[in-house]
C-alpha positions in Angstrom: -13.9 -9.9 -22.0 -12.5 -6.5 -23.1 -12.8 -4.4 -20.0 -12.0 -0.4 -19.7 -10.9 1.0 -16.6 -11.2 4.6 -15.6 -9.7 5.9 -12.0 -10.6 10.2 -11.7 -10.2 10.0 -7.6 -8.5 12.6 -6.9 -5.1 14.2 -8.9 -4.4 11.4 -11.3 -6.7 10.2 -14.7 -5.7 6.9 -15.2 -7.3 4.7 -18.1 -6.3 0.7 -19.1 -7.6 -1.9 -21.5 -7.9 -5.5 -19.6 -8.5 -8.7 -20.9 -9.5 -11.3 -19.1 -8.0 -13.8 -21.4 -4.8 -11.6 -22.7 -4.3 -9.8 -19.8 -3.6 -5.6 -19.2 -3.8 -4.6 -23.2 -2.7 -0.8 -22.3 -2.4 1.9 -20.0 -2.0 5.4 -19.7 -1.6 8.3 -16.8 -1.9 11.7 -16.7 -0.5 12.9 -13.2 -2.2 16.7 -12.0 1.3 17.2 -9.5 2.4 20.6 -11.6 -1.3 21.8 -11.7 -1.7 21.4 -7.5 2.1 22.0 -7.0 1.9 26.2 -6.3 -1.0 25.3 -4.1 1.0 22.5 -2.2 -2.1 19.9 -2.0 -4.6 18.9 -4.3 -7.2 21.5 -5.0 -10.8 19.8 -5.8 -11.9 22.2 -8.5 -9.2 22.5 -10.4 -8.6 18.3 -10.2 -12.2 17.7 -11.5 -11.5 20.3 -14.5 -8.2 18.4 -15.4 -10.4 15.4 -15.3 -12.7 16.1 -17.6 -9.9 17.4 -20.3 -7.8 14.4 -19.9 -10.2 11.4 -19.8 -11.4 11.0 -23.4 -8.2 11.8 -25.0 -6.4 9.0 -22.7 -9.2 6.7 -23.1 -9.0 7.1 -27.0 -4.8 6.7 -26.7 -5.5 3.4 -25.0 -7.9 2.3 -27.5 -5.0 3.0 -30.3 -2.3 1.5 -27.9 -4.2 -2.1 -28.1 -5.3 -1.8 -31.5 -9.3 -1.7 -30.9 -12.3 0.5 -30.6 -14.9 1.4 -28.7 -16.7 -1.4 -30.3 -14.8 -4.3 -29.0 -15.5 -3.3 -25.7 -17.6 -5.6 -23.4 -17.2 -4.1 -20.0 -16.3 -0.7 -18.5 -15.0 0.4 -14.3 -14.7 3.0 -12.9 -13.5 4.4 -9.7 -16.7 5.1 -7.6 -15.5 5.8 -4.4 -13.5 6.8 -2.2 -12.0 10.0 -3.0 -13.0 13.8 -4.2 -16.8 13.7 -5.1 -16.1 16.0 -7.8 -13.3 14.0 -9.9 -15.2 11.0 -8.8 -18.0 12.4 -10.4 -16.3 13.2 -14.1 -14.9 9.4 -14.7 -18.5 7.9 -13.2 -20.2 10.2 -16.3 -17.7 9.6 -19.0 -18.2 5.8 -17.7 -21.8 5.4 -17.6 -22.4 7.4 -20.8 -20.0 5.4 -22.7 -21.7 2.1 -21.7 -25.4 3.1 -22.3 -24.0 4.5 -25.8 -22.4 1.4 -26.4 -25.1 -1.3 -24.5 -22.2 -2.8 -22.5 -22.6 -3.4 -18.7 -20.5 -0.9 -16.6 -19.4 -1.7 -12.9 -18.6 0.9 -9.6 -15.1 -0.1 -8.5 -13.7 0.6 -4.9 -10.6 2.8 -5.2 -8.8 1.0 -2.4 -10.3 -2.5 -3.8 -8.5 -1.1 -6.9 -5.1 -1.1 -4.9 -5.9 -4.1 -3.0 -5.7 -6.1 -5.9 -3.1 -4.3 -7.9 -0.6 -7.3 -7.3 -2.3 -9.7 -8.9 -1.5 -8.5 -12.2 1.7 -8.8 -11.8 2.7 -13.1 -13.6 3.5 -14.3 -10.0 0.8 -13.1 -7.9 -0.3 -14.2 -4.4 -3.0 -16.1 -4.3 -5.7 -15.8 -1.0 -5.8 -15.7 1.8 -3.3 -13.0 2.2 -3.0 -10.1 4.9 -3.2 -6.6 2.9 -1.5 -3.7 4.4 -2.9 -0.6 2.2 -1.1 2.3 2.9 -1.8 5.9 0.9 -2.1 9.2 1.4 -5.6 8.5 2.8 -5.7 5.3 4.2 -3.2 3.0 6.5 -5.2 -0.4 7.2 -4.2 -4.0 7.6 -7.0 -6.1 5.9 -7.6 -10.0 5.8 -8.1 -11.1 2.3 -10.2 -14.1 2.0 -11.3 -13.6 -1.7 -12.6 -10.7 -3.7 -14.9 -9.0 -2.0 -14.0 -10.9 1.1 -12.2 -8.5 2.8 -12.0 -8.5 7.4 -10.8 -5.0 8.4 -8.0 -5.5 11.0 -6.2 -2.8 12.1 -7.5 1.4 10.7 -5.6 4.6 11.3 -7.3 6.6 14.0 -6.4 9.9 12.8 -3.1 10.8 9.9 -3.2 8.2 7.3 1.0 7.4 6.8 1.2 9.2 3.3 -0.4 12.3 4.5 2.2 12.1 7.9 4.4 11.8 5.2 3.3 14.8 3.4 2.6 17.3 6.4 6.3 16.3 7.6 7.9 17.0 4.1 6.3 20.4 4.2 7.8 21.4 7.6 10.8 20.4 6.2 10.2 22.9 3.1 9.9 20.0 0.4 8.3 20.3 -2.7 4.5 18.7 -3.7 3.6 15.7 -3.3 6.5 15.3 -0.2 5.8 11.6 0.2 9.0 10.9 -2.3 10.5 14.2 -1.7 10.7 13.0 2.1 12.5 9.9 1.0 15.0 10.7 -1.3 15.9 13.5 1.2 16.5 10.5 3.7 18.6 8.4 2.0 21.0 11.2 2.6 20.1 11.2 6.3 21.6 9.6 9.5 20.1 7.1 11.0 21.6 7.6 14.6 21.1 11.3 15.0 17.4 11.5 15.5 15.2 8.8 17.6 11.5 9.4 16.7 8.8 7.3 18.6 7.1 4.5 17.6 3.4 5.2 17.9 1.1 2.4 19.1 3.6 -0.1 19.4 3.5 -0.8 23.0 -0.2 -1.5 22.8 -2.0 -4.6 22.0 -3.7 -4.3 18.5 -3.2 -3.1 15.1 -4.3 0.2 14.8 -2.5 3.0 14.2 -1.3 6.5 14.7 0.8 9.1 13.0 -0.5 12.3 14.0 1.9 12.4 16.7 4.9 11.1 15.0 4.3 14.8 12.9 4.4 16.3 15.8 7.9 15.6 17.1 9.0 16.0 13.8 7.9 19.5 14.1 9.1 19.9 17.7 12.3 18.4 16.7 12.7 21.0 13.8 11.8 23.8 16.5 14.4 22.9 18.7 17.5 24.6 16.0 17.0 27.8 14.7 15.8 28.2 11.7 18.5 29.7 9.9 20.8 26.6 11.8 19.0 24.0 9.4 21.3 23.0 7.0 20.7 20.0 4.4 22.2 17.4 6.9 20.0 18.1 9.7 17.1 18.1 7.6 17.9 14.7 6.0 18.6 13.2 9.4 15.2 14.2 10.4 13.7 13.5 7.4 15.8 10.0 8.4 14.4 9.5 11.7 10.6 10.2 10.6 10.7 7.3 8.0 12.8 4.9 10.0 9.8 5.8 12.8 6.9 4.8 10.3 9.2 2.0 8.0 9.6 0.3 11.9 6.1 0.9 13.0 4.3 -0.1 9.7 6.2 -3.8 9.7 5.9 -4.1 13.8 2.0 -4.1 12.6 2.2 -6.7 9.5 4.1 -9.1 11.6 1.8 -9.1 14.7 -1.0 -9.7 11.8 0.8 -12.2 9.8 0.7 -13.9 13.2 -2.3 -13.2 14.7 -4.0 -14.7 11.0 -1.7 -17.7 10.8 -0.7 -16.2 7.2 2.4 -16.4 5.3 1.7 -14.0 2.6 1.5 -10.1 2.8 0.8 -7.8 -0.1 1.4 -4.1 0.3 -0.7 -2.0 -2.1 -0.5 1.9 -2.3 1.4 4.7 -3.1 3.4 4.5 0.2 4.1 1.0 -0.7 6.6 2.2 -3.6 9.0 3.7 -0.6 11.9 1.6 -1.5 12.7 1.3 2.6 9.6 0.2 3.8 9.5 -2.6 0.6 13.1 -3.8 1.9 11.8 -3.8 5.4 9.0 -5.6 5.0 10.6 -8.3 2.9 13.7 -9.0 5.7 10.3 -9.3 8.3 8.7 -11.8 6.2 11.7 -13.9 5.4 12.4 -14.0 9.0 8.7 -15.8 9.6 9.0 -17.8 6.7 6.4 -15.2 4.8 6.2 -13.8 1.7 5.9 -10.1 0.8 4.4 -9.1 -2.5 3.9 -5.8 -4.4 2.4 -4.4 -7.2 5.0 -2.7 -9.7 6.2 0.7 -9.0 3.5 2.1 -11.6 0.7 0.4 -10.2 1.4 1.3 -6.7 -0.3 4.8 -7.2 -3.6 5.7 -8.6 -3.9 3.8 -12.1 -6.8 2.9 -14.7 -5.2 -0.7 -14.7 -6.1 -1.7 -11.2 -9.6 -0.2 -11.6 -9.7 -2.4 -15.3 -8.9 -5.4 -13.8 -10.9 -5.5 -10.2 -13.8 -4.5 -12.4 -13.2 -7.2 -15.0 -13.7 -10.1 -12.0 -16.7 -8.3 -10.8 -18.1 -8.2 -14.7 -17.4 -11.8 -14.7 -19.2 -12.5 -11.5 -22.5 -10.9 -13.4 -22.0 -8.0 -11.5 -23.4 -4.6 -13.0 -24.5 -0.9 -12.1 -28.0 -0.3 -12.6 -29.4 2.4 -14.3 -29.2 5.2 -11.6 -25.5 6.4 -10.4 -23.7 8.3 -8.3 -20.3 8.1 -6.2 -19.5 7.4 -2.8 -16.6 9.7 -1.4 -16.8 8.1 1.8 -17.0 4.4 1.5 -16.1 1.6 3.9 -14.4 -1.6 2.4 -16.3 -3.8 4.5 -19.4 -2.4 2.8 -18.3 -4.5 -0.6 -20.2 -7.7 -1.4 -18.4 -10.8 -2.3 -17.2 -11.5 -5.7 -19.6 -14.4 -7.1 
């Protein structure tokens, strides 16, 4: 089964070719960051414009990067939800209008779903249970992972997601769009022993969590030297302090729900799961419970047509399909998905 994935959720078009007996056959991404970059944050309107210029030229690249058409297609997914209804809106039309053109079936795919699975198409992939910890601009949430579809929400951000702490805290530190990697590459150059930020929701029982006010002492911390004081060491040590604080806070969660599950196996899906000190942390934390971390590759960690290609192509299989109405969901809760088969 030839299956075409298309992710439009928000600043990124990403399109992929999977195969369910070859594997990902291609995959192509067209990132919006220079479009929403003077505006520092994604602006709807002009991401659903981009949208609908990018998709059919990617999805016809694809096509030419595996060597088929649109005729040896059997399947096509796309990103129904979560995310900007308007971008969301642009792949679920090119989608749908491409599989009643072509009498193929055509499945909505859960964005987060998407990232969830993201590490098994890597060649050594975990297999379930596992504990998911899915951690984005939008979401932070520790999930047990039965099976596709199966999915036991166990710990959800009450307010800032980490990415978007991550994001607010690079712009009060004057970084560029999107700040997430801006913040990090800023800390590497940081010290670790200047700054001691708190660790929220750590001295609680339970696995939610909090970042809203981890911002806030960032910014409280920043207000405390003048302005013109802040040279590039200060701001790297804060910068330092803020993602040690989440880094610490993030595996303090996993490891109470590695334990709390009786699981050995913890996949970390995401864009905030490609922060090169919170994937070193995580993987000392599981070692040290006999545990294994796993992670999709650096490419697949943000928003991708290949993760929406291949959670679609196990729903296809399963004799899944969209009916003959559609529309997205911008607000969707995992929990809401049925099982796979």
């Amino acid at each position: 089964m030839n299956v075409l994935g298309i992710e439009s959720s928000c600043d990124e078009t990403g399109v992929a070719l999977y195969s369910d007996a070859r594997g990902l056959l291609a995959h192509r991404l067209y990132s919006q960051v220079r479009l929403h970059a003077e505006f520092g944050g994604v602006v709807p309107e002009l991401a659903s414009r981009d949208h609908i210029r990018k998709t059919l030229p990617l999805i016809h690249q694809v096509l030419a990067d595996a060597g088929l058409g649109l005729g040896d297609l059997d399947g096509i997914a796309y990103t129904a939800g979560p995310g900007l209804v308007g971008a969301l809106m642009v792949g679920a039309s090119i989608a749908r209008s491409l599989a009643w053109s072509l009498a193929i079936p055509a499945v909505a795919v859960h964005h987060m779903e998407g990232h969830l699975l993201a590490p098994l198409l890597e060649s050594e992939a975990p297999d379930f249970p596992f504990i998911a910890l899915l951690v984005s601009g939008g979401h932070t949430q520790l999930v047990a992972v039965a099976g596709v579809g199966q999915y036991r929400m166990l710990g959800d951000t009450l307010d800032d997601a980490a990415g978007e702490a991550f994001d607010k805290t690079a712009k009060l530190l004057g970084l560029g769009y999107p700040g997430g990697p801006e913040l990090a590459r800023l800390a590497a150059a940081g010290d670790p022993a200047r700054f001691h930020f708190p660790r929220p929701m750590i001295d609680r029982p339970g696995l939610e969590f909090s970042f809203s006010g981890l911002k806030t002492f960032a910014l409280n911390t920043l207000q405390e030297v003048a302005e013109d004081q802040r040279d590039a060491q200060f701001k790297a040590d804060v910068a330092r302090a803020f993602e040690d604080a989440v880094v610490d806070t993030l595996a303090i969660k996993c490891r109470r729900a590695l334990k709390q599950e009786a699981c050995t196996d913890l996949v970390l899906a995401g864009g905030v799961s490609a922060n090169q000190r919170l994937r070193q942390r995580m993987a000392e934390e599981c070692a040290k419970m006999s545990a294994r971390a796993w992670y999709p590759r650096l490419e697949f960690c943000t928003d991708n047509g290949a993760m929406i290609a291949f959670a679609g192509c196990l729903r296809l299989k399963a004799g899944e399909s969209a009916g003959t109405s559609f529309g997205v969901t911008p607000r969707w809760p995992m929990e809401q998905l049925a099982a796979c088969g």
